[in-house]
Backbone as a ProteinNet text record, in pm:
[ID]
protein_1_A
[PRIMARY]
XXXXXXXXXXXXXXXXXXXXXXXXXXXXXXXXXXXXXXXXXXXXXXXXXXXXXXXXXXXXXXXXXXXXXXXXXXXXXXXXXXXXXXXXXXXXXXXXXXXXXXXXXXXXXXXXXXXXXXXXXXXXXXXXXXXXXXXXXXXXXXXXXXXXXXXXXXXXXXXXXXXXXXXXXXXXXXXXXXXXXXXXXXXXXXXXXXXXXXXXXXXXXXXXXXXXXXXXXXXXXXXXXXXX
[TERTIARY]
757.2	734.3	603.5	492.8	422.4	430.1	417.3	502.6	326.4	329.7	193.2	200.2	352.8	359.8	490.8	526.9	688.8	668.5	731.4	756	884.2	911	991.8	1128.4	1142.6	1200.6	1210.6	1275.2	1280.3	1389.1	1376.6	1554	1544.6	1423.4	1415.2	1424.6	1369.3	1315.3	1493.5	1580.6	1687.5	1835.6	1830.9	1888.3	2052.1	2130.7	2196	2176.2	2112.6	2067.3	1974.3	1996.2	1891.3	1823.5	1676	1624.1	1502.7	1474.2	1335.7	1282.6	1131	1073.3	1006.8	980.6	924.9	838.1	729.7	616	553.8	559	535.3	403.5	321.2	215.8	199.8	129.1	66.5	134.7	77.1	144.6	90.5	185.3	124.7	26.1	95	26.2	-90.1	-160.6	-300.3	-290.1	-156.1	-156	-310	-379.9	-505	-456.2	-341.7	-288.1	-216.9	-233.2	-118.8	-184.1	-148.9	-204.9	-132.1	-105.4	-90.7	-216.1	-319.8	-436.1	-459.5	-434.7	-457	-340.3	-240.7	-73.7	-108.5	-175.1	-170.1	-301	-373.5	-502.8	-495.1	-359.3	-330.8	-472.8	-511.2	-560.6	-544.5	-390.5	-323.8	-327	-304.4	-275.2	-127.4	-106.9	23.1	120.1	226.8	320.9	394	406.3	487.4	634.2	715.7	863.3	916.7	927.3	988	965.9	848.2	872.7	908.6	937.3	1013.8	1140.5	1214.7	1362	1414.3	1291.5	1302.8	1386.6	1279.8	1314.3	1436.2	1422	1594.7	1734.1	1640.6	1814.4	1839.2	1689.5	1722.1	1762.2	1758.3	1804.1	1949.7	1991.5	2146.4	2252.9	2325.4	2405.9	2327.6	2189.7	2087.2	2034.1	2039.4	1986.6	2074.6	2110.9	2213.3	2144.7	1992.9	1960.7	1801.5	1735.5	1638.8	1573.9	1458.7	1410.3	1239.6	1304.6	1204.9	1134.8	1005.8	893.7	787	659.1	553.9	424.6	298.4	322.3	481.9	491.6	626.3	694.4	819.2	886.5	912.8	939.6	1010.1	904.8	748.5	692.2	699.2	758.9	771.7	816.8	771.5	897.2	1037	1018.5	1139.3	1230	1186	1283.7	1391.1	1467.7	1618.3	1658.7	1579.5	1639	1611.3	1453.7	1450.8	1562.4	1628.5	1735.6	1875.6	1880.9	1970.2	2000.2	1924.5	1872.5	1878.9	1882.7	1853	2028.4	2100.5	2216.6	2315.4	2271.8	2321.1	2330.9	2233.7	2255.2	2298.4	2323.5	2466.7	2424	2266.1	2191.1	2220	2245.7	2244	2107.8	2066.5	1950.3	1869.6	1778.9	1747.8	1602.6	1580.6	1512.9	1429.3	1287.3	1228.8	1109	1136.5	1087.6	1003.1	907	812.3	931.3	1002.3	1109.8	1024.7	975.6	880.3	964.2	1045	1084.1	1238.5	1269.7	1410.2	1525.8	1456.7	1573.8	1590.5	1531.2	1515.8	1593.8	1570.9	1631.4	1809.6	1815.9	1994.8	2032.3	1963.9	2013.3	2040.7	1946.4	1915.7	2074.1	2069.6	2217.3	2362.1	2318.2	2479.6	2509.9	2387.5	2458.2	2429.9	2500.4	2507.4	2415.6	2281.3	2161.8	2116.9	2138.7	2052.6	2200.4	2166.6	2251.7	2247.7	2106.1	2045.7	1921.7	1900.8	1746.1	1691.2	1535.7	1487.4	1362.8	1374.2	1256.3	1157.1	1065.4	933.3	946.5	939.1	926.2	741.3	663.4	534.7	507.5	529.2	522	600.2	567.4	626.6	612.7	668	637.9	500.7	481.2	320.1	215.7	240.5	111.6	112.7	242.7	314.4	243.9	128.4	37.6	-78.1	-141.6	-261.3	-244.2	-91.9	-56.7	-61.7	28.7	59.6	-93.5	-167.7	-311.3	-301.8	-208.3	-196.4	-241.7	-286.7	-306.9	-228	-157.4	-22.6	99.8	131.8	283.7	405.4	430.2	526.6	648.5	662.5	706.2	868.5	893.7	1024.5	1047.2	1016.3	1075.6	1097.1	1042.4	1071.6	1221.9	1190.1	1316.5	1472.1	1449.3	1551.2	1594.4	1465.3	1542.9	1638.8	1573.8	1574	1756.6	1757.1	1925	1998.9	2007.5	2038.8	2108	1971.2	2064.3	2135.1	2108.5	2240.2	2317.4	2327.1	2495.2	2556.3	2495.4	2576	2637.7	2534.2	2606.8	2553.7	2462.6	2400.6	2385.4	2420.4	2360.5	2206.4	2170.3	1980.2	1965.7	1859	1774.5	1633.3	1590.5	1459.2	1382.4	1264.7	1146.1	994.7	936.9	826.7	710.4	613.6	484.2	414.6	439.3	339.1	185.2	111.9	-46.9	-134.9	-193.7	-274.6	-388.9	-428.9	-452.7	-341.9	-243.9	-175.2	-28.6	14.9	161.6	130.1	216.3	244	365.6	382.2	516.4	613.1	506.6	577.7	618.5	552.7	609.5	681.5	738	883.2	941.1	938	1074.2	1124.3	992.6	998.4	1082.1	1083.6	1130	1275.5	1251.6	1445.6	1505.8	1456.1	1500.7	1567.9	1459.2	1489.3	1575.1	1602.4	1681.2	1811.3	1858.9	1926.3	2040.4	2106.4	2251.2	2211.7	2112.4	2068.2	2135.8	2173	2248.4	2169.7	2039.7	1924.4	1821.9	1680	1618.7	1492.7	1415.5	1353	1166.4	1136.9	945.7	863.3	827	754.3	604.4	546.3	425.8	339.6	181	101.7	50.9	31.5	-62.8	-193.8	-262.9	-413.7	-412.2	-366.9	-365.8	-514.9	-593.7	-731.9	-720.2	-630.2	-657.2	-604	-675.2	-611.4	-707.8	-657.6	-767.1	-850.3	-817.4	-887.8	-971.3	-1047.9	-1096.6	-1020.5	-1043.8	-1017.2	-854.1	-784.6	-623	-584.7	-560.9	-489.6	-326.6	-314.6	-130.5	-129.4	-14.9	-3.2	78	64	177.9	331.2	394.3	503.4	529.7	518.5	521.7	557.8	424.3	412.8	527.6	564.1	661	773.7	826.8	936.7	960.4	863.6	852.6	875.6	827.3	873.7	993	1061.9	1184	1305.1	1280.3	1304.3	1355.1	1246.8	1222.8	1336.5	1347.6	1455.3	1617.2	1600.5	1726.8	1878.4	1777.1	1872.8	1914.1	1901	1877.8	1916.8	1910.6	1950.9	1974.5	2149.5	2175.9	2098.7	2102.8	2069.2	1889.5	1795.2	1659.3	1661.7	1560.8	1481.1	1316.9	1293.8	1119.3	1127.9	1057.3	999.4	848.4	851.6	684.2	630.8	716	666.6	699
8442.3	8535.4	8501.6	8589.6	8567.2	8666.8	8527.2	8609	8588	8689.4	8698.6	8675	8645.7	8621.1	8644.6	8605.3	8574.7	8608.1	8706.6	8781.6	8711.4	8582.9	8529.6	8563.7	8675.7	8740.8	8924.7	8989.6	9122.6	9224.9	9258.1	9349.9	9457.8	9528.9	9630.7	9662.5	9630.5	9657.4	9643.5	9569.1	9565	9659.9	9745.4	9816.7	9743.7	9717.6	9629.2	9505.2	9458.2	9345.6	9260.5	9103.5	8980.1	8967.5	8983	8939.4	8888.1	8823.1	8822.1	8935.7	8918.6	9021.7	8916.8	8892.8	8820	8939.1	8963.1	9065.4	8977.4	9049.6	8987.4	9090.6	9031.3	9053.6	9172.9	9271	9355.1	9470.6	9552.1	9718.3	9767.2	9880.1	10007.8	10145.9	10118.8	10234.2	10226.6	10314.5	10299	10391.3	10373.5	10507.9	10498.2	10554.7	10575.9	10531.6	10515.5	10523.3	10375.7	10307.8	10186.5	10086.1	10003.1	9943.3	9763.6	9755.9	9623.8	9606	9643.9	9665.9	9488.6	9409.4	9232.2	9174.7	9307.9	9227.3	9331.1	9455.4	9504.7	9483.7	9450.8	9371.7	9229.3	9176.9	9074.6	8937.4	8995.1	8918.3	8818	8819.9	8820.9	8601.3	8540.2	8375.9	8357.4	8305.1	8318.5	8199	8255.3	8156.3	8116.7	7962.1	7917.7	7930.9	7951.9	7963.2	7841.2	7736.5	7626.9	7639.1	7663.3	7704.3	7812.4	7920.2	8052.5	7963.4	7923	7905.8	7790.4	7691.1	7571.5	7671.2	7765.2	7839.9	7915.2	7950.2	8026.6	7953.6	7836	7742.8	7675.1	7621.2	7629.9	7724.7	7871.1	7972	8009.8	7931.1	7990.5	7957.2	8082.9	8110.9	8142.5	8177.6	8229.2	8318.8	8368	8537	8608.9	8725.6	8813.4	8852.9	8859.6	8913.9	8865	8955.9	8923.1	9069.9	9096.9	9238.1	9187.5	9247.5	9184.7	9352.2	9334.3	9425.8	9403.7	9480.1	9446.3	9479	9546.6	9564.2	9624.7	9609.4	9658.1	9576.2	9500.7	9421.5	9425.7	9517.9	9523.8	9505.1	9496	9458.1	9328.4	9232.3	9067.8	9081.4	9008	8971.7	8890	8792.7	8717.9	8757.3	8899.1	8945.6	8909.7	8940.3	8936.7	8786.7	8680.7	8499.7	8484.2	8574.9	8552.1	8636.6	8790.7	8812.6	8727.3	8675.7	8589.4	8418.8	8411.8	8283.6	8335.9	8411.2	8452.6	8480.1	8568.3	8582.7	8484.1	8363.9	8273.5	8169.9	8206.7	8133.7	8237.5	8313.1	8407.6	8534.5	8525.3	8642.6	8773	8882.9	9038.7	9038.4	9122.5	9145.2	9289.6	9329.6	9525.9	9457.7	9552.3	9617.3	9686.9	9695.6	9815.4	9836.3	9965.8	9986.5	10133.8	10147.1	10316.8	10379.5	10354.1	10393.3	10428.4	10346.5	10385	10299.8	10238.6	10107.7	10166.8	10272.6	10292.5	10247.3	10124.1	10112.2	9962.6	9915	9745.5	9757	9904.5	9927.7	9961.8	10029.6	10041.2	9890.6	9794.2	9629.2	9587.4	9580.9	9519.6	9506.5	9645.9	9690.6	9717.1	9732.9	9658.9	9561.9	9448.9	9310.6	9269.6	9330.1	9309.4	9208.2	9248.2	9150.8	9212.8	9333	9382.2	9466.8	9479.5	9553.5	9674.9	9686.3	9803.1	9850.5	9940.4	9977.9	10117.3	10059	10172.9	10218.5	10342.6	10391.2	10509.7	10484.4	10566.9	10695.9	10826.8	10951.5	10953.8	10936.5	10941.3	11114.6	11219.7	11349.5	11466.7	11571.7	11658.8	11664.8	11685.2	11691.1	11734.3	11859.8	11929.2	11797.3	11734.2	11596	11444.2	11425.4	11307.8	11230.6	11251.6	11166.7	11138.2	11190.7	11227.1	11123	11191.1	11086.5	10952.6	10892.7	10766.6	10679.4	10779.2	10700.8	10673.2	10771.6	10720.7	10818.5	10802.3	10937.8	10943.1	10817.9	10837	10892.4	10978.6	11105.7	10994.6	10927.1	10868.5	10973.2	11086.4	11139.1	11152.3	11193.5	11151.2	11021.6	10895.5	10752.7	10769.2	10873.6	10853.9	10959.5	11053.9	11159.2	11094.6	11020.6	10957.2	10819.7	10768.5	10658.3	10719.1	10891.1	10931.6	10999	11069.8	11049.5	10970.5	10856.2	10737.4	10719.4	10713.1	10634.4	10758.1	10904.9	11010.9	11001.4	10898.2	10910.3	10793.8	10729.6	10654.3	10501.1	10445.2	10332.5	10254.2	10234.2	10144.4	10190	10130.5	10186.4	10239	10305.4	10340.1	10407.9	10418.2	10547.9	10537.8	10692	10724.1	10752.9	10716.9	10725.1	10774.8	10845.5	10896.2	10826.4	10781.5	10720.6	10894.4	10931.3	11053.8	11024.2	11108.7	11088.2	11219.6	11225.6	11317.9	11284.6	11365.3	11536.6	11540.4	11403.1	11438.8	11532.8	11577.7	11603.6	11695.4	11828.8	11920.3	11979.1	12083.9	12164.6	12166.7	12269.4	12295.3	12170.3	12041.7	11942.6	11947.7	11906.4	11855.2	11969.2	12054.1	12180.7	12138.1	12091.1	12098.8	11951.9	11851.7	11694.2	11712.1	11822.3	11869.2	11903.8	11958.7	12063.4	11937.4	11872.9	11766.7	11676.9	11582.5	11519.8	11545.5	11666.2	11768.8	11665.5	11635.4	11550.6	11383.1	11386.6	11251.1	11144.3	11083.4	10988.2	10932.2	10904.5	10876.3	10899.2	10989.5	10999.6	10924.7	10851	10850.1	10873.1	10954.1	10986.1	10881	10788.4	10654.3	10744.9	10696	10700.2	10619.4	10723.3	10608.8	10488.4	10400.9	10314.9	10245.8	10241.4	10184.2	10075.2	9969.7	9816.8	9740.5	9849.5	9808.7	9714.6	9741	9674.1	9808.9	9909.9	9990.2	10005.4	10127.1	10144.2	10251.1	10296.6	10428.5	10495.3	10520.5	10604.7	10742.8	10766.5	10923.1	10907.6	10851.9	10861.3	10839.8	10935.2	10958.3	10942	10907.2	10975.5	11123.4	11130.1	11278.3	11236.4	11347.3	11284.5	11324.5	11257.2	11271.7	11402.8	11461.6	11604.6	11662.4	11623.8	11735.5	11670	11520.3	11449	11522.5	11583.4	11592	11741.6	11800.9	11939.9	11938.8	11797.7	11822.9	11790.1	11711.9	11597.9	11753.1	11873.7	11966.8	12076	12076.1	12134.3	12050.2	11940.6	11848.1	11873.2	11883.5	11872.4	11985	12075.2	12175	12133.4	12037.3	11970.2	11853.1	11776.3	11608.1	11571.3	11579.5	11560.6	11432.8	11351.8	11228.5	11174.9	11246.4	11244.9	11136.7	11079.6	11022.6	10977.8	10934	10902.9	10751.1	10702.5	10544.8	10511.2	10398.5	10449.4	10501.5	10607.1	10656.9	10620.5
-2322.8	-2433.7	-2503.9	-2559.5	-2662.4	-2748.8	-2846.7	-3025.3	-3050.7	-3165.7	-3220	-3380.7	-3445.2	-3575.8	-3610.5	-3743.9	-3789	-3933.3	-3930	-4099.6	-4140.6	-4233	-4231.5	-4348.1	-4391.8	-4455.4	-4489.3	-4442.8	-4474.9	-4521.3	-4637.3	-4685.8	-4642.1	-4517.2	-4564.8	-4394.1	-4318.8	-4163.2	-4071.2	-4120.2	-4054.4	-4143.7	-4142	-4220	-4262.3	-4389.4	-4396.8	-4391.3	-4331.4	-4300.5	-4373.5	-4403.3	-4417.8	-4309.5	-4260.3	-4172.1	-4199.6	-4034.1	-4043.5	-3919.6	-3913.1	-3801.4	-3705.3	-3608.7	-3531.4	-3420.3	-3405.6	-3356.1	-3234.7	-3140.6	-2996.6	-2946.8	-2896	-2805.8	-2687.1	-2708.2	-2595.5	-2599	-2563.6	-2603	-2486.2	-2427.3	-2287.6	-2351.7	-2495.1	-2603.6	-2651.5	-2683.6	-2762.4	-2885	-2983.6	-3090	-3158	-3196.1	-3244.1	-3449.6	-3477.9	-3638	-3609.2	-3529.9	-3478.2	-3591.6	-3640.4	-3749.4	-3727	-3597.2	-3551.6	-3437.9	-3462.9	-3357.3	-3272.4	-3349.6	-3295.1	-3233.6	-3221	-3139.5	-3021.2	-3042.6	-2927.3	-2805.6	-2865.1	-2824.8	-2762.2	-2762.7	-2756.8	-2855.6	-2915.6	-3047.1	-3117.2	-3151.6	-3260.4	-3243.2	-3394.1	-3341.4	-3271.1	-3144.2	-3076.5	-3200.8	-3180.5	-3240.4	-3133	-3112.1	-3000.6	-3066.1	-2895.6	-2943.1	-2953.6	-2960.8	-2983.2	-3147.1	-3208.4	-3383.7	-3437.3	-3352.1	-3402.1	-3396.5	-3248.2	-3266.9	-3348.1	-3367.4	-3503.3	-3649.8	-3687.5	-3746.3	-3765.2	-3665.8	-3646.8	-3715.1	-3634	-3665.2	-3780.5	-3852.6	-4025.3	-4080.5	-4032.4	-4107.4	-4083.7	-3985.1	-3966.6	-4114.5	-4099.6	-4227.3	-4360.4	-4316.8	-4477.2	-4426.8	-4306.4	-4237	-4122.2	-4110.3	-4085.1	-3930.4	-3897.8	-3833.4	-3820.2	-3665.8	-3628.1	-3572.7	-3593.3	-3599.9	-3488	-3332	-3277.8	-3197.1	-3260.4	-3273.7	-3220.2	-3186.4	-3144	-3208	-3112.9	-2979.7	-2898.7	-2808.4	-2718.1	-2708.3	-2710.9	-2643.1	-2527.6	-2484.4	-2336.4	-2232.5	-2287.2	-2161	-2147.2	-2215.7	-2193.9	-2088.1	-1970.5	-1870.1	-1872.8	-1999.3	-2034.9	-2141.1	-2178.3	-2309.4	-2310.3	-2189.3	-2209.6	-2270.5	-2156.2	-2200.5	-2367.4	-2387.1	-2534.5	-2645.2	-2630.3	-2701.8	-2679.2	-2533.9	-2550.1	-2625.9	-2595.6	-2698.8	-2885.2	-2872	-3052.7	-3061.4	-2973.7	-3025.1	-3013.9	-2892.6	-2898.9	-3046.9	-3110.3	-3249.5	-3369.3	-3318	-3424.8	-3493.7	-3453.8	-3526	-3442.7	-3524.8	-3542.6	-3451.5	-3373.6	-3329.5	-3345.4	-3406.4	-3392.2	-3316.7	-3240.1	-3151.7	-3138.6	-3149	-3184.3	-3042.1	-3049	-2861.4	-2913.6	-2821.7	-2788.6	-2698.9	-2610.1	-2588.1	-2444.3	-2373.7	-2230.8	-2114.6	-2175.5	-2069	-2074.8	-2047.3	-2016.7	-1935.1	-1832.7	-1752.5	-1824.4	-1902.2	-1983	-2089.1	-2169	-2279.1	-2235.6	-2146.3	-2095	-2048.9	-1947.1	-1956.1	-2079.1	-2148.8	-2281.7	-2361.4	-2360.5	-2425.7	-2373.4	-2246.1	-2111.5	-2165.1	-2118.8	-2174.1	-2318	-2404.5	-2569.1	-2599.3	-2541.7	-2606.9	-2729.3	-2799.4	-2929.8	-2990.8	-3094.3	-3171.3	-3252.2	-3269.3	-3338.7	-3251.5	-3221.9	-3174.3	-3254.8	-3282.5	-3358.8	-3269.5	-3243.2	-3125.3	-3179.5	-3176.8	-3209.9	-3129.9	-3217.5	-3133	-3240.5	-3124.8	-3143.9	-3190	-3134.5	-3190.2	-3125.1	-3134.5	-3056	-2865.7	-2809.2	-2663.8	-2649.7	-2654.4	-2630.1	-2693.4	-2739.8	-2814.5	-2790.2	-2700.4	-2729.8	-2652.6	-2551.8	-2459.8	-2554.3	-2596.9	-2751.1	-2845.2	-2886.9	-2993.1	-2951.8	-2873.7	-2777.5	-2750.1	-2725.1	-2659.6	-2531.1	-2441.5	-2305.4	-2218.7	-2109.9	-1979.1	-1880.7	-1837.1	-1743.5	-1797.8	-1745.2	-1790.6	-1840	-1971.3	-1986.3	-2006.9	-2042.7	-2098.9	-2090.1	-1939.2	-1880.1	-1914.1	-1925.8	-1933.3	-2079.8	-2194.7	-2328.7	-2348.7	-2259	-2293.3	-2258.1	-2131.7	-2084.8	-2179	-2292	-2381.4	-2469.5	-2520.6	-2613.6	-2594	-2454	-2438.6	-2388.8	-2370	-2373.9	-2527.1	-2607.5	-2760.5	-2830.7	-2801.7	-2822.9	-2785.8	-2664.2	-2631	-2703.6	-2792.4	-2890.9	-2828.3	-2731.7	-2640	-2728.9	-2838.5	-2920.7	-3066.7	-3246.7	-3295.6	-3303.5	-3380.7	-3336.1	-3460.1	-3491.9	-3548.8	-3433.2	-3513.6	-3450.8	-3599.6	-3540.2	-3653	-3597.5	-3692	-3667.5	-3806.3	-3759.5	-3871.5	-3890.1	-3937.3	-4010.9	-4021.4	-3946.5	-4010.4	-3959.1	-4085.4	-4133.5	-4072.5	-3927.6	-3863.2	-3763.5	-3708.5	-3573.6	-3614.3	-3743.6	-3744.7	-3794.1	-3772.2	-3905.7	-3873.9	-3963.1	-3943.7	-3821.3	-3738.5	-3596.1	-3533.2	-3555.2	-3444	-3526.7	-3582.9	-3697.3	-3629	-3643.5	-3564.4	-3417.5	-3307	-3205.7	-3161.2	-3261.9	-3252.2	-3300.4	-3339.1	-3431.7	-3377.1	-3246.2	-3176.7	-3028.7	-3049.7	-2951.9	-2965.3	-3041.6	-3089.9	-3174.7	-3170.6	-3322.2	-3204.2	-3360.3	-3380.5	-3384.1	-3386	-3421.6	-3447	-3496.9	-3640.3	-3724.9	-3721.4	-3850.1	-3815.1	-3872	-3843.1	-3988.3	-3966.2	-4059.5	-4023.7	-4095.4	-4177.5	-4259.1	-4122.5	-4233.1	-4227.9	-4374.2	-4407.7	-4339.4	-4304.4	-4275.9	-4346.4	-4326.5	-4395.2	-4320.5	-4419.8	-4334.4	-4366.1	-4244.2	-4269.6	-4282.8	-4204.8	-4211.7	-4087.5	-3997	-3890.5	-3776.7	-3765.6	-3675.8	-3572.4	-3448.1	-3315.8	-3328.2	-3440.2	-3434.9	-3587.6	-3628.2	-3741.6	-3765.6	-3900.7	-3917	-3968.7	-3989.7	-3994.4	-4137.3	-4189.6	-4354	-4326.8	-4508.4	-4513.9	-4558.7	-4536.9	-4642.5	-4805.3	-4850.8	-4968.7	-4976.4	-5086.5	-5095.5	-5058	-5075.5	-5085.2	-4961.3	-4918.1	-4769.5	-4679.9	-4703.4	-4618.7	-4622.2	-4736.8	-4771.9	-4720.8	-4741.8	-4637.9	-4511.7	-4446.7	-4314	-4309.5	-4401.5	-4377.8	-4418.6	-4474.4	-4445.1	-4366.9	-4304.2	-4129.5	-4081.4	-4102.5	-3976.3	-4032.2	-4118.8	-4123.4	-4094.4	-4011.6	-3985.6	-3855.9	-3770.8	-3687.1	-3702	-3777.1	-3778.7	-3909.1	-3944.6	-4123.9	-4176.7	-4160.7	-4167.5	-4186.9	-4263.2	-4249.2	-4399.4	-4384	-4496	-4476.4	-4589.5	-4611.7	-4604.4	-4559.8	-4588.6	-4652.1	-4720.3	-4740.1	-4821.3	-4919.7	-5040.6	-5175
[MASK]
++++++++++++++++++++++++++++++++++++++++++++++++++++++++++++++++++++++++++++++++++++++++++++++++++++++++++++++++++++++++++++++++++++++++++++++++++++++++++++++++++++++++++++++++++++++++++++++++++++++++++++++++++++++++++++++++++++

């Protein structure tokens, strides 16, 4: 595994949950709004795992959970030994995937290595290569994550980062349309970490979020904002 850093506390990223985030190295994506630009660049200062799982194990019985993010996870080749190793010391695990690695993400969750997964719907179908930053057709490997976690074999939400020029109205209809029956959908705001791949990328405001968060919900009861 290479970890690229350890957010050693979070109330907010594991829903219910005490956690921490632990962010691992290298992405298949190039979102142009991605604002982990030095984990996906492989950049980032590596954190060895012998001091993540040091960590771990002072924290047992003072954290509920472990929120392992990237970059991608699933392109590690050792993911699985590494979610197993984490639940072996008692931690809750969420998951957060582009949702490209569909046959890793159904193992993953056969063998009760994660417990929550939260998967990026980058935009509407007609944009979703644009958005992504990719030119090879992922598109099928995302539709097939995307019914996968509708059939409810894992908890999940899905989430979309909003940014001002790639989103407007119509995709929000067309992602509603796609996903309608959801069980959570959430509208995170952009933010400019000042470490992103691309120029040009605004938020919108409260406002306009809530317009789209709108649009969805005739489609997926369950919408909220993050971020504002």
């Amino acid at each position: 595994m290479r970890l690229g850093g350890l957010q050693k506390l979070t109330l907010l990223d594991y829903p219910g949950k005490t956690a921490c985030t632990v962010f691992t190295e290298g992405c298949n994506f190039r979102c142009p709004f991605c604002h982990n630009a030095s984990l996906v660049k492989n950049r980032s200062v590596e954190l060895p795992l012998d001091e993540f799982f040091s960590f771990l194990k002072k924290r047992q019985g003072l954290l509920d959970g472990v929120c392992v993010t990237g970059g991608e996870p699933l392109m590690q080749s050792d993911i699985e030994d590494f979610l197993y190793e984490i639940k072996e010391l008692g931690y809750s695990v969420k998951l957060d995937t582009n949702g490209s690695f569909p046959d890793k993400l159904k193992n993953i969750v056969a063998k009760g290595l994660c417990d929550y997964v939260a998967m990026d719907i980058k935009n509407s179908k007609s944009k979703y290569l644009a958005t992504a930053g990719v030119t090879r057709d992922i598109l099928s490997d995302i539709e097939e994550s995307v019914s996968f976690l509708l059939s409810d074999a894992v908890d999940y939400e899905f989430r979309t980062t909003v940014v001002d020029p790639l989103h407007d109205h119509s995709d929000f209809y067309e992602i509603g349309a796609w996903i309608k029956g959801a069980k959570r959908y959430f509208l995170q705001n952009f933010i400019d970490s000042g470490d992103l791949l691309s120029d040009g990328m605004q938020s919108y405001t409260k406002e306009k979020l809530e317009s789209f968060a709108l649009v969805l919900q005739g489609f997926v009861p369950n919408v909220a904002l993050r971020g504002v």
